[in-house]
C-alpha positions in Angstrom: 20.5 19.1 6.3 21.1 15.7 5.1 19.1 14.1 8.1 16.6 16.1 7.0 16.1 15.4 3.3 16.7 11.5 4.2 13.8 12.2 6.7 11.3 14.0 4.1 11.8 11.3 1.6 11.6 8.0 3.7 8.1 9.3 4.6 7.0 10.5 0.9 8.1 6.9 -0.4 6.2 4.8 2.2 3.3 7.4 1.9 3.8 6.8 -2.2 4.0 3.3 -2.3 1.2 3.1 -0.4 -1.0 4.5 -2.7 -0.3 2.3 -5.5 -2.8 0.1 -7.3 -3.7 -3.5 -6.1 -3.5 -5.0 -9.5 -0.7 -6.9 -9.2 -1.5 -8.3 -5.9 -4.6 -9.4 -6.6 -3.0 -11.6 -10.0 -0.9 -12.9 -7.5 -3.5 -14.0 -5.4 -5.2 -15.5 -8.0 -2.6 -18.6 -8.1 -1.7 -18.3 -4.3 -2.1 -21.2 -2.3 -3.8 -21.0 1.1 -0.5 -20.7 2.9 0.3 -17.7 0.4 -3.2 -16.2 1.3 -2.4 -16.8 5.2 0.8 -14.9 4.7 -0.9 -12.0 3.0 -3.6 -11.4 5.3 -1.3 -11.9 8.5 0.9 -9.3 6.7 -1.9 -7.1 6.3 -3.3 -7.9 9.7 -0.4 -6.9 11.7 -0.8 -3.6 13.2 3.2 -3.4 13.6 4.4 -1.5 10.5 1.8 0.9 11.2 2.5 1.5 15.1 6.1 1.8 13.7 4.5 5.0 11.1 3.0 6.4 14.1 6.1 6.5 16.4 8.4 7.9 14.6 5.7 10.8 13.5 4.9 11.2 17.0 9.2 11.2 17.9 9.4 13.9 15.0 6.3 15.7 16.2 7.7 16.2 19.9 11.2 17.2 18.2 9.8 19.5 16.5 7.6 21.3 18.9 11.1 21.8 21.1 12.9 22.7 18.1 10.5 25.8 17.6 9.8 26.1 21.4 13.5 26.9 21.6 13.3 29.8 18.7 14.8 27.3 15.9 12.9 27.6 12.6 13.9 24.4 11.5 11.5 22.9 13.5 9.1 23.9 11.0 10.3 21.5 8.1 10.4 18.9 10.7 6.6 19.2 11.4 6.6 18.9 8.0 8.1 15.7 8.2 6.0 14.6 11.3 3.0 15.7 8.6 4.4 13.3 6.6 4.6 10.6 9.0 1.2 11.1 9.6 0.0 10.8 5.5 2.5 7.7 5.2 0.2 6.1 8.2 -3.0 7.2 6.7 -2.5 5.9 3.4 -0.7 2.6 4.9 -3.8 1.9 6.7 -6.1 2.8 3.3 -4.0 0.2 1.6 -4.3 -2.0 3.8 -7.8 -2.3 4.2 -7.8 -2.4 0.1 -5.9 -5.4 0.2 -7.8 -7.0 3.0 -11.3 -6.4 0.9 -9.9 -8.2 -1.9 -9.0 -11.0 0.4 -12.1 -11.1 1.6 -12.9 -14.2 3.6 -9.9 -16.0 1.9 -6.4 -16.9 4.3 -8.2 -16.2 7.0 -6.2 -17.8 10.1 -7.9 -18.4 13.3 -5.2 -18.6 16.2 -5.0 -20.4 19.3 -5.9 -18.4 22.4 -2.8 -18.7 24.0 -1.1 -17.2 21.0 -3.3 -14.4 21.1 -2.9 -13.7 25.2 0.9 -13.9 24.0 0.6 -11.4 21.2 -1.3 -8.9 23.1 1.3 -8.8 25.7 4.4 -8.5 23.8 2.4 -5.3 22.3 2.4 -4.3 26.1 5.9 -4.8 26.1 6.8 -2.9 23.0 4.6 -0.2 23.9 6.7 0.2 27.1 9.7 0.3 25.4 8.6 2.6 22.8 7.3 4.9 25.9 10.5 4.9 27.5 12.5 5.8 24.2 10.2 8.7 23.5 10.4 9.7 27.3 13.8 9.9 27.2 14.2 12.2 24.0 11.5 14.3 25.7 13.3 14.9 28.6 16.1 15.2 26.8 14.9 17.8 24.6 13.3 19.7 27.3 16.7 19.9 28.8 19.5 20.3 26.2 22.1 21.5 28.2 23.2 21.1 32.1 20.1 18.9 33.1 18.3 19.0 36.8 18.8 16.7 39.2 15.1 15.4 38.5 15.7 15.3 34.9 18.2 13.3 35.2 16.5 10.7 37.4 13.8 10.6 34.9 16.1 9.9 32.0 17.5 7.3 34.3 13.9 5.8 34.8 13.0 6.1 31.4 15.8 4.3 30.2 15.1 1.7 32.4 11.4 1.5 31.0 13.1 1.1 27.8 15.4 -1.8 28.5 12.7 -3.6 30.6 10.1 -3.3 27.2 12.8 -4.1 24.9 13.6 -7.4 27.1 10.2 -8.5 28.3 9.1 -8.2 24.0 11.9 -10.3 23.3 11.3 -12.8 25.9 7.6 -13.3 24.9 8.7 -13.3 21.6 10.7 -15.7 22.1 8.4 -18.0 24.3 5.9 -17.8 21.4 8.2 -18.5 18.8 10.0 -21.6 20.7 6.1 -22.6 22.0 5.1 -23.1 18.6 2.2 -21.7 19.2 2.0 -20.0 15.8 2.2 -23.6 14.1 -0.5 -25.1 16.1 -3.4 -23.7 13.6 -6.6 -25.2 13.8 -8.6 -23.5 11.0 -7.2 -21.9 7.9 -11.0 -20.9 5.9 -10.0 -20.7 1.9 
């Protein structure tokens, strides 16, 4: 029962903070230097935090349906929670595009190409490991007890998906971070 009231209100808070006013921020930007502005836009930019919303409403979503498929009413409060999920990404996304309109054209960076190939495929990466973690769980859920012989394999290959997204994101990561690619900026537009 804990789990589950830790798992209604991390939602409700992002989902609540989220819908806060931009007031604040935009005093802030008001005396931010370009670098600040950069930092706030890249922030705002960045599709992780919202990826991250999405996952673990999907993960809670997919619980949830094999919670009820299995006859457990619990897995009614945690659709609730998936709902949750969903209204924390929603409103992350409105605030975010809030902020972004009062930034308007200002901290805008423009990145190297090479950067962006970079980016794009540590994405690919995470989204492989993110697919082999909900895989996994899937599988896992669909066979609670004494699994198949198949299942098993498929745990086996999904864990292996995981590992290999977890490492190839890491290495690019890393590659990008060591490359200084991010440093190399050849417009920042006030």
């Amino acid at each position: 029962m804990t789990v589950l009231i830790i798992a209604l209100v991390l939602p409700a808070t992002l989902a609540l903070l989220s819908l806060a006013p931009t007031t604040r921020l935009e005093r802030r930007m008001d005396t931010a230097t370009d670098e600040d502005l950069a930092s706030i836009r890249q922030g705002n930019e960045s599709p992780v935090h919202l990826w991250f919303l999405i996952g673990w409403g999907a993960t809670t979503l997919f619980g949830a349906v094999f919670l009820l498929v299995r006859g457990q009413s619990i897995g009614y409060a945690w659709l609730g929670v998936a709902a949750l999920w969903a209204v924390a990404a929603v409103t992350t996304r409105r605030h975010r595009q809030r902020v972004l309109a009062v930034l308007g054209e200002r901290g805008r960076v423009e990145r190297t190409a090479r950067y962006r190939d970079r980016a794009a495929l540590s994405y690919r990466w995470g989204s492989a490991a993110l697919l082999g973690y909900v895989g996994q769980r899937f599988v896992q859920y669909a066979y609670p007890g004494q699994r198949p012989d198949g299942a098993s394999l498929a745990v086996g290959i999904f864990a292996v998906v995981f590992l290999a997204g977890i490492v190839g994101f890491a290495v690019v990561r890393t590659r990008m971070y060591l490359s200084g690619d991010d440093l190399d900026v050849p417009d920042v537009r006030s």
